[in-house]
C-alpha positions in Angstrom: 1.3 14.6 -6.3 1.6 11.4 -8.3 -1.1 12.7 -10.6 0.5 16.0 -11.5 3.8 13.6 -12.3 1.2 11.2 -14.2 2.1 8.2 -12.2 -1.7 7.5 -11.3 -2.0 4.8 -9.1 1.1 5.1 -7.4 2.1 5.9 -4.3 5.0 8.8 -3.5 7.0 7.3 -0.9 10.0 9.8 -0.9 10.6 13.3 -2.3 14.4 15.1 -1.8 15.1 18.6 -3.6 17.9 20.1 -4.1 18.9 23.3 -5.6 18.0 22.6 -9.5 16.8 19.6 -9.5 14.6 17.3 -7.6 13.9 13.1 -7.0 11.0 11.4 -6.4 10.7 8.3 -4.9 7.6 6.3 -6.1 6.5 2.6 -6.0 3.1 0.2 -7.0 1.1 -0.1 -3.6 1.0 -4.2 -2.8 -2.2 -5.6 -2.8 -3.5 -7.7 -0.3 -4.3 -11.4 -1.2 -6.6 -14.3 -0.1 -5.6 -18.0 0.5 -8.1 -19.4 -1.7 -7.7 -22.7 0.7 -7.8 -20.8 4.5 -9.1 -17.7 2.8 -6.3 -15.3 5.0 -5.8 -12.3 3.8 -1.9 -11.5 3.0 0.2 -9.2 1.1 3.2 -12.6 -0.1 1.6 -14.7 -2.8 3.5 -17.7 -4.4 2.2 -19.4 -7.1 2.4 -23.3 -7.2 1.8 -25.7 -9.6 0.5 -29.1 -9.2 1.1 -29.9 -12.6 5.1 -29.2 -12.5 
C-alpha cells in the first residue's frame, strides 16, 4: 500500500475510512543501531561530543 500512495520506504501503520474520504497513518521505520564502544545493537541513539 505505501507504494501505490508513493510513500516508498514507509511503513502504513493505521488506515480509517470513512464515507468520502479516507486517512492513512504512516511513519519512517527506526533503524537499529550499534554502540560503536560495546557494539549493542539499539533502536535510541544520542550523539555526544567530546569536543563541546
Amino acid at each position: 500500500m505505501a507504494n501505490v500512495l508513493g510513500v516508498k520506504g514507509w511503513m502504513v501503520y493505521k488506515v480509517e475510512t470513512g464515507t468520502d474520504e479516507a486517512d492513512v497513518y504512516v511513519g519512517r521505520p527506526k533503524k537499529e543501531a550499534r554502540c560503536p564502544h560495546c557494539g549493542a545493537v539499539t533502536r535510541h541513539t544520542g550523539i555526544k561530543s567530546s569536543g563541546w
